[in-house]
VOVEXDREN-88178 format. One record per residue (C-alpha): residue in three letters; x, y, z. Coordinates in steps of 0.5 Angstrom, whole numbers, padded with zeros to 4 digits, always signed. Layout:
N
ALAXYZ...
***
This chain:
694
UNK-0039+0069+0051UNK-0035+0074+0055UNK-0029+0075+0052UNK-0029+0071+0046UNK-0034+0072+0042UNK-0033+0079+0039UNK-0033+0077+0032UNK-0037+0082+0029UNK-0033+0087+0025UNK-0033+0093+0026UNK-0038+0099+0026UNK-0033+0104+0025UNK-0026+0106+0021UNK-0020+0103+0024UNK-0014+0107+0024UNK-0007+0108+0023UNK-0006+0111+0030UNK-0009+0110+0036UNK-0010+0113+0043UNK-0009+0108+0049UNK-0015+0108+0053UNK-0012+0102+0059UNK-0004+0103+0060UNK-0004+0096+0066UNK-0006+0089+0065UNK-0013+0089+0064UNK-0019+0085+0060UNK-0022+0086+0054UNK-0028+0087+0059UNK-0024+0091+0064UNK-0023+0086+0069UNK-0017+0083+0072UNK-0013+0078+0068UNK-0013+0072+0073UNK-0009+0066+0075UNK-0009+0059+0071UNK-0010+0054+0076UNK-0007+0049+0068UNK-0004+0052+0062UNK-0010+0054+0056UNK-0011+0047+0052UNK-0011+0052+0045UNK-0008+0058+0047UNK-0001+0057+0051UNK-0002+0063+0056UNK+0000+0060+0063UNK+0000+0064+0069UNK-0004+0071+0069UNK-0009+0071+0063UNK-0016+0073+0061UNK-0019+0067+0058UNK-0021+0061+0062UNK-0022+0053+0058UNK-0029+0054+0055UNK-0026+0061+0053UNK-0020+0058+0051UNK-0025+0053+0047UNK-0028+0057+0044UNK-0023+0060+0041UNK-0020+0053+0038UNK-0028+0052+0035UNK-0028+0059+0032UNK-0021+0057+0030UNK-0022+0051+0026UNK-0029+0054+0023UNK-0023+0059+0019UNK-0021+0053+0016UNK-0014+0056+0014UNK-0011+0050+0010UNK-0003+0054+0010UNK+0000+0052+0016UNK+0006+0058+0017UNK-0001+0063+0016UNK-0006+0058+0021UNK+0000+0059+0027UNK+0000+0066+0026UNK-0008+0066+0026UNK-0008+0063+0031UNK-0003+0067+0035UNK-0007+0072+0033UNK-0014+0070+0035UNK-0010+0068+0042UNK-0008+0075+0042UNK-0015+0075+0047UNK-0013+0072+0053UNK-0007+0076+0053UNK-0006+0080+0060UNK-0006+0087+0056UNK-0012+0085+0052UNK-0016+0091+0053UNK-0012+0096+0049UNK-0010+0091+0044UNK-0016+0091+0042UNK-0020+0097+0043UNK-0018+0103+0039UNK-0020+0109+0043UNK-0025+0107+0046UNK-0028+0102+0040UNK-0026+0095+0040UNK-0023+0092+0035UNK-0023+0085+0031UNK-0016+0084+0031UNK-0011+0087+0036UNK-0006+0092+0034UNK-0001+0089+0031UNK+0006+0092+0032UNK+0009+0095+0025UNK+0016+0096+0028UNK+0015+0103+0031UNK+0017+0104+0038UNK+0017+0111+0042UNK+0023+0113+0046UNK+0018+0113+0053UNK+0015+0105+0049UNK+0014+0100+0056UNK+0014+0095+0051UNK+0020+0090+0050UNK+0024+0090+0044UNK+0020+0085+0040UNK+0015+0091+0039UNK+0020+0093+0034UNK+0019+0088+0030UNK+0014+0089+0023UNK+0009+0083+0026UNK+0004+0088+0020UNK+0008+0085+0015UNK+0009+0079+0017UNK+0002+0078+0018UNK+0001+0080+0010UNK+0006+0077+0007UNK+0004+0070+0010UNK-0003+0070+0009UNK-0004+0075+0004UNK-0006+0069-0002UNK-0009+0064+0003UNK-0016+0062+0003UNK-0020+0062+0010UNK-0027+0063+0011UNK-0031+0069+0016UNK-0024+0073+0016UNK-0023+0078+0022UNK-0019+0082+0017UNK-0025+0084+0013UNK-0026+0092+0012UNK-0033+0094+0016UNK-0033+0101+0013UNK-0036+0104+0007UNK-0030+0108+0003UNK-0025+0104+0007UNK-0019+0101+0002UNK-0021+0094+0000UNK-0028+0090-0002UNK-0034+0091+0003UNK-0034+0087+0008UNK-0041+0082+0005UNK-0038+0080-0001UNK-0035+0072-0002UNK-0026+0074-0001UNK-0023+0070+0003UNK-0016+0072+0001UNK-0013+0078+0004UNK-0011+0081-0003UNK-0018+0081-0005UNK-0019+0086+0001UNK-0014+0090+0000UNK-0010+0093-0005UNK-0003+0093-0002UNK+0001+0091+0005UNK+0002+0099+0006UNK-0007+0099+0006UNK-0007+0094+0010UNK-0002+0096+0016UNK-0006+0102+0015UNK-0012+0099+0018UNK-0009+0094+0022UNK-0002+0096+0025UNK+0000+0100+0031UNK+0007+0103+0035UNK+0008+0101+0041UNK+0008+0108+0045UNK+0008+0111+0052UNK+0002+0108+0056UNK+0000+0103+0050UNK+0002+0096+0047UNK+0002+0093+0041UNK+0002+0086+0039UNK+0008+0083+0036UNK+0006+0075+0036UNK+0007+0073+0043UNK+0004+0075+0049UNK+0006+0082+0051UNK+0012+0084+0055UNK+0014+0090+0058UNK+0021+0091+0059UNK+0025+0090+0065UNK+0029+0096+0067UNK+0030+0095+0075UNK+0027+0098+0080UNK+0029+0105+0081UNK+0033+0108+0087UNK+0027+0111+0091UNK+0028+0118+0092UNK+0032+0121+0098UNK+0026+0125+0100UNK+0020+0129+0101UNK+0020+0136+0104UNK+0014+0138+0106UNK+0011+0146+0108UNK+0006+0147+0113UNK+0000+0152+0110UNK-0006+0152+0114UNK-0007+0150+0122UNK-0014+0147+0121UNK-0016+0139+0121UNK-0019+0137+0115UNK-0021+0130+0113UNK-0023+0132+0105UNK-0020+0136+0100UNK-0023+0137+0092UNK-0020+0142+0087UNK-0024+0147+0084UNK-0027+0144+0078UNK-0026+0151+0075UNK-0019+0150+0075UNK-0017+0155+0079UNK-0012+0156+0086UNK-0018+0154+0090UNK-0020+0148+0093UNK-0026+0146+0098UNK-0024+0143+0105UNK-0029+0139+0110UNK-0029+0137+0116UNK-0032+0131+0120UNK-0036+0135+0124UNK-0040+0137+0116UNK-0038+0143+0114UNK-0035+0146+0108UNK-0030+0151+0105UNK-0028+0155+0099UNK-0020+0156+0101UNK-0015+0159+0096UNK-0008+0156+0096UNK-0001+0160+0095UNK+0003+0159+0091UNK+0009+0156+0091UNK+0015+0159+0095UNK+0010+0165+0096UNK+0011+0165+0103UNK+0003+0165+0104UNK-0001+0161+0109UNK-0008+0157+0106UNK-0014+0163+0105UNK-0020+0160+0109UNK-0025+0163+0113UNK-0026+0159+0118UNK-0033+0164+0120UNK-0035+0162+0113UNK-0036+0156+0111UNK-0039+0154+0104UNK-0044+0150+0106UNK-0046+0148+0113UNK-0050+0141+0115UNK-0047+0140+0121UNK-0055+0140+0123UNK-0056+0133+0119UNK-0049+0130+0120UNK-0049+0125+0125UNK-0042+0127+0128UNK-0038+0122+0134UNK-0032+0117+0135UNK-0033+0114+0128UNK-0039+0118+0124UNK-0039+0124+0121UNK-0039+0127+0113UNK-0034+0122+0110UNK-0033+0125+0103UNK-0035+0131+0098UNK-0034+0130+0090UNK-0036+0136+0085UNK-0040+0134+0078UNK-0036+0135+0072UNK-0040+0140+0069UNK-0040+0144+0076UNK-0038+0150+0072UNK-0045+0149+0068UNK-0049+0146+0073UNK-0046+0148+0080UNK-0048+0141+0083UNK-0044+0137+0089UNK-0045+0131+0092UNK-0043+0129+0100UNK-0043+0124+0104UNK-0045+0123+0112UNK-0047+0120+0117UNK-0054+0121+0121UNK-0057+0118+0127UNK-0065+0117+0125UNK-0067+0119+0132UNK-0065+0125+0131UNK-0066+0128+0124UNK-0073+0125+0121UNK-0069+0125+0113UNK-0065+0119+0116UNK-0070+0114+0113UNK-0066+0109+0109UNK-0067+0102+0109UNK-0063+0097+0114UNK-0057+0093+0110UNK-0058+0088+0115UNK-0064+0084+0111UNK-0066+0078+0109UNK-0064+0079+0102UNK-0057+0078+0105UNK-0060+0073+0110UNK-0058+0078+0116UNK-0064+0080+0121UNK-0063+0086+0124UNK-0067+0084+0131UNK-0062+0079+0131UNK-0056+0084+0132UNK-0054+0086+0139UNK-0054+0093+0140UNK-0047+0097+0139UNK-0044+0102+0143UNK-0051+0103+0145UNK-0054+0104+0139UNK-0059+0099+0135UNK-0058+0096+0129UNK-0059+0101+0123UNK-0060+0107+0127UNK-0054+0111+0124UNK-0054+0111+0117UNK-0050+0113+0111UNK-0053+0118+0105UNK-0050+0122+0100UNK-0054+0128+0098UNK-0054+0132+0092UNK-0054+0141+0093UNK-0052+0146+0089UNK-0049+0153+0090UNK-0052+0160+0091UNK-0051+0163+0084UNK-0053+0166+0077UNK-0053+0160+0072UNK-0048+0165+0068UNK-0043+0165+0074UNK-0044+0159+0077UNK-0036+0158+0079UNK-0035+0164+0082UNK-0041+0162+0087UNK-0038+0163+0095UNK-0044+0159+0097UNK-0048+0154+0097UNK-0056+0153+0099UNK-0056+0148+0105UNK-0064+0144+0103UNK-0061+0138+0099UNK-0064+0139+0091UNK-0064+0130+0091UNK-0062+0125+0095UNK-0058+0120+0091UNK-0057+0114+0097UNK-0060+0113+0104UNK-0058+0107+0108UNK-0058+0103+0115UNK-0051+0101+0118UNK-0051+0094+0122UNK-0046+0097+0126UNK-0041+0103+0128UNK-0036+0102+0124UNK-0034+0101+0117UNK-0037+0105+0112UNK-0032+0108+0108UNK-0037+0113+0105UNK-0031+0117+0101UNK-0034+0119+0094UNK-0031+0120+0087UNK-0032+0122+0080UNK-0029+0119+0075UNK-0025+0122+0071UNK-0026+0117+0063UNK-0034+0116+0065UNK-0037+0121+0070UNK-0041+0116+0074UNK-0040+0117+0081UNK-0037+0112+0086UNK-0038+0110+0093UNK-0033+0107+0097UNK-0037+0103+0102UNK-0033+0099+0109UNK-0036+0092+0110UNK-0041+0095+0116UNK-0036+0093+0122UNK-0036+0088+0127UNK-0030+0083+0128UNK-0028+0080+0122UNK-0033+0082+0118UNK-0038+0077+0122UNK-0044+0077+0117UNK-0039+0075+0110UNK-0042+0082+0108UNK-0036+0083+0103UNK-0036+0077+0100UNK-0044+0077+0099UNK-0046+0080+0093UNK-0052+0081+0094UNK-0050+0086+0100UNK-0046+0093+0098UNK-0043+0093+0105UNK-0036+0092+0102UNK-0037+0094+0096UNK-0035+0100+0091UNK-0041+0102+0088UNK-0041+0106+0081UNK-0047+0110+0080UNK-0050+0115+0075UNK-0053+0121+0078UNK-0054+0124+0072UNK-0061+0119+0070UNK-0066+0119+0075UNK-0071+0114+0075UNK-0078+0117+0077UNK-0080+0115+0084UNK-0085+0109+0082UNK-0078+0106+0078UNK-0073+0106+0084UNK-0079+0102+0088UNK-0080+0097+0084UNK-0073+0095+0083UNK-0071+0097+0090UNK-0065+0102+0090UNK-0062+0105+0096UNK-0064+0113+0092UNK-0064+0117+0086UNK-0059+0114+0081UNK-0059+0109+0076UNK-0054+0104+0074UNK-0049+0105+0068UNK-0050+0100+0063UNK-0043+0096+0063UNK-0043+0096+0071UNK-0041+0088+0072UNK-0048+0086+0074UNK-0049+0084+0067UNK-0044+0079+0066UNK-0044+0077+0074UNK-0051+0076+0075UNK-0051+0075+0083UNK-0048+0082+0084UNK-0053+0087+0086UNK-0053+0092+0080UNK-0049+0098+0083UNK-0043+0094+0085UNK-0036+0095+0081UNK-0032+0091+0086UNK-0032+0088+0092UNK-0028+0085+0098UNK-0026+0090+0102UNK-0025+0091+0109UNK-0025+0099+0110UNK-0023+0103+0103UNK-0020+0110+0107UNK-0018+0114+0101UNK-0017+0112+0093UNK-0015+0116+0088UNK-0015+0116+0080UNK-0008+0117+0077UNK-0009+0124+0074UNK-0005+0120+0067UNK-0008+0114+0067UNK-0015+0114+0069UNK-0015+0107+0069UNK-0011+0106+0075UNK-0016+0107+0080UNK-0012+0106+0087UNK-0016+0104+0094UNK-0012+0103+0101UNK-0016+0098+0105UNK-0016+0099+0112UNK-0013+0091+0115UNK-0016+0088+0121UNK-0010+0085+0125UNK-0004+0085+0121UNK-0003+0088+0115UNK-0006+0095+0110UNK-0006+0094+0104UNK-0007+0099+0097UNK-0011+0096+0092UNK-0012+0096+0084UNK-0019+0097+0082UNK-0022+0094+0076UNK-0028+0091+0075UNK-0032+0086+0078UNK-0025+0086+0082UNK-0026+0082+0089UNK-0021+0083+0094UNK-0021+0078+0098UNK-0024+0079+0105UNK-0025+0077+0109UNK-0022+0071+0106UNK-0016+0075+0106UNK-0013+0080+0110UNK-0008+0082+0105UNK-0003+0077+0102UNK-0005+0073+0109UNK-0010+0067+0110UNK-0016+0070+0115UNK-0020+0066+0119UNK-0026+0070+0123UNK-0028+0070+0130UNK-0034+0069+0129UNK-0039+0067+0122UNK-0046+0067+0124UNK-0047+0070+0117UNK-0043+0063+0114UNK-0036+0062+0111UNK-0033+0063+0104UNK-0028+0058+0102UNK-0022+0060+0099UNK-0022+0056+0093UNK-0029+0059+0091UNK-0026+0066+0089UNK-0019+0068+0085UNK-0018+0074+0090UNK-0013+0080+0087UNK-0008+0081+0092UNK-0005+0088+0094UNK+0000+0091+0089UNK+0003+0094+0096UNK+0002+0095+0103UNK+0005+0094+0110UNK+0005+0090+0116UNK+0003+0092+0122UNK+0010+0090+0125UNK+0014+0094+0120UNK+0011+0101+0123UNK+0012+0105+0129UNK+0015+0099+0133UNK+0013+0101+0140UNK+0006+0103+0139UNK+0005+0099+0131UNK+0001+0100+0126UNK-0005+0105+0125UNK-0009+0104+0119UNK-0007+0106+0112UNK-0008+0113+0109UNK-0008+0112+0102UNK-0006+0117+0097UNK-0005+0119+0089UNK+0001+0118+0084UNK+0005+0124+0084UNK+0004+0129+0077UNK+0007+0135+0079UNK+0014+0138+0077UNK+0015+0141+0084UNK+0019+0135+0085UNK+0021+0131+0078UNK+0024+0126+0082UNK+0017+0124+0086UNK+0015+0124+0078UNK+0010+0118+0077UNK+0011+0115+0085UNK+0005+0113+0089UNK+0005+0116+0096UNK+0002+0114+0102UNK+0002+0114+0109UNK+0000+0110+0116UNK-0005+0114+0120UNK+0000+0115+0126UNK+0004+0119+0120UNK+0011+0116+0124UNK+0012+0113+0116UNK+0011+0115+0109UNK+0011+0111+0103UNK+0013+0112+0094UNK+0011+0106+0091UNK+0015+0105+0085UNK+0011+0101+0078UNK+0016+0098+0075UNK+0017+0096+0069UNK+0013+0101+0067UNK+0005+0100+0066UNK+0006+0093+0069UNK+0000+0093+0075UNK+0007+0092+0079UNK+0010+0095+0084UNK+0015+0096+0089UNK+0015+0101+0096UNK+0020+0104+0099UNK+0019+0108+0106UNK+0021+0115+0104UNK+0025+0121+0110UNK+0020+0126+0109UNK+0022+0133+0113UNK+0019+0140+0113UNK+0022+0146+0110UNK+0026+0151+0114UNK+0022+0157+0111UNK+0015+0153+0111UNK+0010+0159+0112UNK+0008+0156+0119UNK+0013+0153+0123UNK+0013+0146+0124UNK+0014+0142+0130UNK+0018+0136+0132UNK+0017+0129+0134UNK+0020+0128+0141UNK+0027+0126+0140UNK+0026+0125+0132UNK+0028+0129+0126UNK+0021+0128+0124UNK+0016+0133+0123UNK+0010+0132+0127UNK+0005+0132+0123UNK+0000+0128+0129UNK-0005+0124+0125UNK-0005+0123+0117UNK-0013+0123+0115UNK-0013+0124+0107UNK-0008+0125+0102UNK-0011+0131+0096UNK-0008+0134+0089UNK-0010+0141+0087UNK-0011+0144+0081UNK-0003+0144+0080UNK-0002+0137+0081UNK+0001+0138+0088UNK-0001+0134+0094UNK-0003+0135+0100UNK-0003+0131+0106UNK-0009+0134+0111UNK-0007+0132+0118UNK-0009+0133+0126UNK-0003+0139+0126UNK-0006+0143+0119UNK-0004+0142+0111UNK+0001+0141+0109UNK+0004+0141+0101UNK+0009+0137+0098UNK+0016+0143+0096UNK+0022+0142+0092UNK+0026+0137+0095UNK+0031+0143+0095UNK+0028+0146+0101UNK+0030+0140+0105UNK+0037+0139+0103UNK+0035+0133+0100UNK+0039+0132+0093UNK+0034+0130+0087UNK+0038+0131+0080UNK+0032+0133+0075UNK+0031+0139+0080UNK+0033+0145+0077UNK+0035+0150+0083UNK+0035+0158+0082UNK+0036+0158+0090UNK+0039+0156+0095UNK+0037+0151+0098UNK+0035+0153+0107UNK+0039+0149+0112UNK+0035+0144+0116UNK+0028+0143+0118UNK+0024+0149+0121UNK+0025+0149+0129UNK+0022+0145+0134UNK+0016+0148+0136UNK+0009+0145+0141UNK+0004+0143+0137UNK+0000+0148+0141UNK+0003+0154+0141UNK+0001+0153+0133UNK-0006+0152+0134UNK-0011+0158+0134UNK-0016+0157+0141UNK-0022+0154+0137UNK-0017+0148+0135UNK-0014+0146+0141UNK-0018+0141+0144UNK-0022+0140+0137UNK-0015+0137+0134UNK-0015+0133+0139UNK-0022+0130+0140UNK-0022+0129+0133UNK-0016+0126+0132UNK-0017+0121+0137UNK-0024+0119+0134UNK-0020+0118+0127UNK-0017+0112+0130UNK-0024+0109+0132UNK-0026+0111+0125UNK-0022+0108+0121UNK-0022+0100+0124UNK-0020+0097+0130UNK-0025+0092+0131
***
């Protein structure tokens, strides 16, 4: 019964303290809480909640069963048992990552960096005990579960809270919590954080120019160390060293030797080419890595993916006019498994990675030529790979692809590239490769979604990230249609509305041979920011958005926290602001952004702007160091200290004096080397392709 019907005690201690696994609204079963069309008959949750009516009645019959004759102890009970159509109810019941019968209830303790209102400050805890610690009720939630825990064994005849429990402090023990930084506890009503305003955005950010080189992908060496890989679109891959901070050094990369080369089996052109990289986070043991690219069948034979247009999606691929000259299902999209050139004891000082391909983890045929996505990623909490699939192109998303579930064209897939079924296994159930499904991917609970999905209703994702201190805070830029560029939360079984939706805004299809989804069939979850093409860059308008990652590096304290993003057109950069803090709510801000007078490679000028000219902004990226790095048409380019660009930022700790103005103006050409000239400027142009106009 979803949600609701978690009534078995718990198979391990509970304890006293706990470490917060969820930090935003969520649900018990990791989805987004939705909103009531009409407030809950039993638990008078309106708005945002997690439990429907049949849930909701569930409770009420759960609820009754208990049969509490002591009214002051059955309202508390009662609020209790509510407590799972709270919005924050993920983590008030999930102790680690082992669910709970109760939520934490709150026994007055509230840190310094605590969200939560002043009501957590209340002792719920004992209230709870000194309300029901003599009533009598049947199948009682606050049984002991573990042998040696204090208090009678979960199977003998109590009913009474004192005959479980020896004392109100052995009994806070087991079911009490404080409510702390990045956790809630539960206080007897639903969850409040408080509402502290928005913070003032920050004056600006100043970034350095550290490489020439236009790059679409960067990943941190998973040793930890200085060294990053880059990518290109055309398919090959480095291993580069970045300098330090302030150390006056450009970015170490030989452009001659490359990691790894598949320019042979990428399929590069106006909107094809290899579109992600993700390193395995054993990479140091195991040396696996994983990229993802595009291949045209008629010139490599390792193209050989089924087509996504099929009759399992009611599409027929002969029915399809040809695009851009190409049929249907001639370019295709893979992610391929390789591994480096080394010992088994040296994995990760490899500078080199053997090209033949060890497994092939996805194949599959694209419909038209555009929009798919194709960015990979590990999950830092589960390990399991996710794949970033665009709805496969066409005005309008014309087939419904997005909102079809059994299509993953936009979609987020989640993959376990660690269990590899035997080849006779991934016919019969008809997967897209070598992988195997997670066990809590939504598909158990939605039934209609194809096994792989995690969410869906996406236009074009163009670049997520998990916040590297709330891994729960899985962010996706989707790329609008007409109107307006959005960033995402994702969560499970999310969908995100198109092409219902173009953002917050109604849409409405060209075309739909595919049918039509009506907007009262799904409870999209709208973008927690964005921005309309009309507020950006008005004579030319917007591009498309780059999204990026929430700042964790203390080169600039007052970025802290903010999450950056960017238009593709990089004439506008955005810190989005959540506040109260761990609310799943946002505010953005346009931000000012400059480059250091003493970048070590000059930056230059937008005519008749102060800003630099960064040309096209394809990807964000983060570093070992938690520095972030903006990868363009011009080069790379780092966040610094505010101080470099005479920006004001009080938490900074200025040693030295800060340099005056932006570095001079110089021709985007004197900076390039001859081989980038002319590249620069294809690539670039293919970007805006790429990324979705039509």
């Amino acid at each position: 019964m979803g949600r609701v019907l978690a009534t078995t005690l718990l198979s391990c201690t509970l304890l006293l303290f706990f470490v917060p696994s969820f930090s935003h609204p969520l649900c018990i079963d990791s989805t987004a809480p939705f909103t009531l069309n009409t407030t809950l008959k039993f638990c008078s949750y309106n708005g945002s909640a997690c439990c429907n009516s049949a849930e909701d009645l569930q409770l009420q019959k759960q609820f009754q069963a208990m049969n509490i004759s002591d009214p002051n102890c059955a309202s508390v009970v009662k609020s209790i048992l509510c407590a799972r159509c709270d919005p924050f109810s993920a983590e008030l019941f999930t102790v680690g990552s082992t669910p709970r019968p109760v939520p934490v209830l709150c026994n007055s303790t509230v840190s310094v960096n605590s969200s939560q209102s002043t009501q957590a400050a209340t002792n719920f805890c004992s209230s709870v005990w000194d309300t029901c610690q003599n009533v009598s009720f049947v199948n009682s939630p606050f049984a002991p579960s573990l042998k040696g825990q204090v208090g009678l064994p979960a199977n003998s005849n109590a009913s009474k809270l004192t005959q479980y429990w020896q004392s109100e402090t052995d009994f806070c023990n087991a079911f009490g919590g404080a409510s702390s930084d990045g956790s809630v506890c539960f206080d007897g009503q639903p969850v409040m954080l408080n509402n502290t305003g928005t913070p003032s955005p920050p004056h600006g950010l100043c970034l350095e120019k550290i490489g020439n080189g236009s790059y679409l992908n960067m990943a941190a060496h998973p040793d930890g160390s200085n060294r990053a890989f880059f990518a290109n679109q055309q398919g090959k891959i480095w291993l580069a060293t970045i300098p330090k901070q302030r150390a006056g050094s450009t970015l170490e990369l030989d452009e001659s030797n490359p990691f790894l080369d598949l320019t042979d089996e990428v399929y590069f052109d106006t909107q094809f080419g290899m579109m992600g990289m993700a390193f395995h986070p054993n990479f140091a043991q195991n040396g696996r890595f994983f990229a993802s690219f595009n291949c045209d069948k008629v010139k490599w034979p390792g193209c050989t993916g089924r087509c996504s247009c099929n009759s399992d999606v009611d599409c027929d691929p002969s029915k399809l006019d040809p695009d851009d000259g190409a049929q249907p299902c001639q370019y295709q999209t893979v992610v391929a498994e390789y591994t480096v050139n080394g010992t088994s004891s040296q994995l990760s000082l490899a500078t080199n990675a053997k090209p033949t391909e060890v497994r092939r983890i996805f194949t599959m045929g694209l419909p038209f030529t555009s929009h798919h996505g194709g960015q990979i990623l590990f999950g830092p909490a589960d390990g399991y790979l996710y794949f970033m699939m665009g709805d496969g192109g066409g005005t309008g998303d014309p087939y419904n692809f997005a909102q079809n579930k059994k299509s993953v064209l936009g979609k987020i897939m989640r993959l376990d590239i660690n269990s590899i079924p035997s080849a006779e296994e991934i016919d019969k159930l008809g997967r897209w490769g070598n992988y195997s499904i997670p066990p809590d991917n939504p598909y158990k609970e939605d039934t209609e979604l194809q096994p792989e999905i995690w969410a869906y209703g996406l236009r074009n994702p163009w670049r997520c990230s998990f916040d590297s201190e709330r891994p729960s805070y899985f962010m996706c830029g989707d790329v609008g249609q007409d109107k307006y560029e959005e960033v995402d939360l994702i969560t499970k079984n999310g969908n995100y509305g198109w092409r219902v939706y173009e953002g917050p805004y109604s849409y409405a299809p060209p075309e739909a041979p595919g049918g039509n989804t009506t907007p009262s069939s799904i409870s999209p979850i709208l973008p927690v920011m964005g921005y309309s093409h009309s507020d950006v860059n008005k004579a030319e308008g917007s591009a498309s958005i780059t999204a990026g990652y929430f700042y964790r590096s203390t080169t600039d304290p007052c970025m802290y926290g903010r999450y950056l993003y960017a238009d593709l057109y990089a004439a506008a950069l955005w810190a989005g602001t959540e506040s109260p803090q761990d609310s799943g709510n946002f505010t953005s801000s346009e931000i000012p952004f400059s480059c250091a007078a003493d970048s070590p490679l000059p930056c230059s000028l937008l005519q008749g702007s102060t800003l630099p000219a960064l040309g096209y902004a394809f990807s964000f990226a983060e570093d070992n160091n938690k520095d972030i790095f903006i990868l363009t048409s011009s080069g790379v380019y780092r966040v610094v200290s505010p101080s470099r660009c005479n920006y004001t930022c009080s938490k900074e700790n200025v040693t030295t004096v800060a340099s005056p103005g932006p570095s001079p103006s110089n021709s985007l050409a004197s900076q390039l080397s001859d081989p980038y000239k002319n590249l620069v400027l294809l690539f670039a142009s293919l970007l805006l392709l790429l990324l979705g106009f039509v």
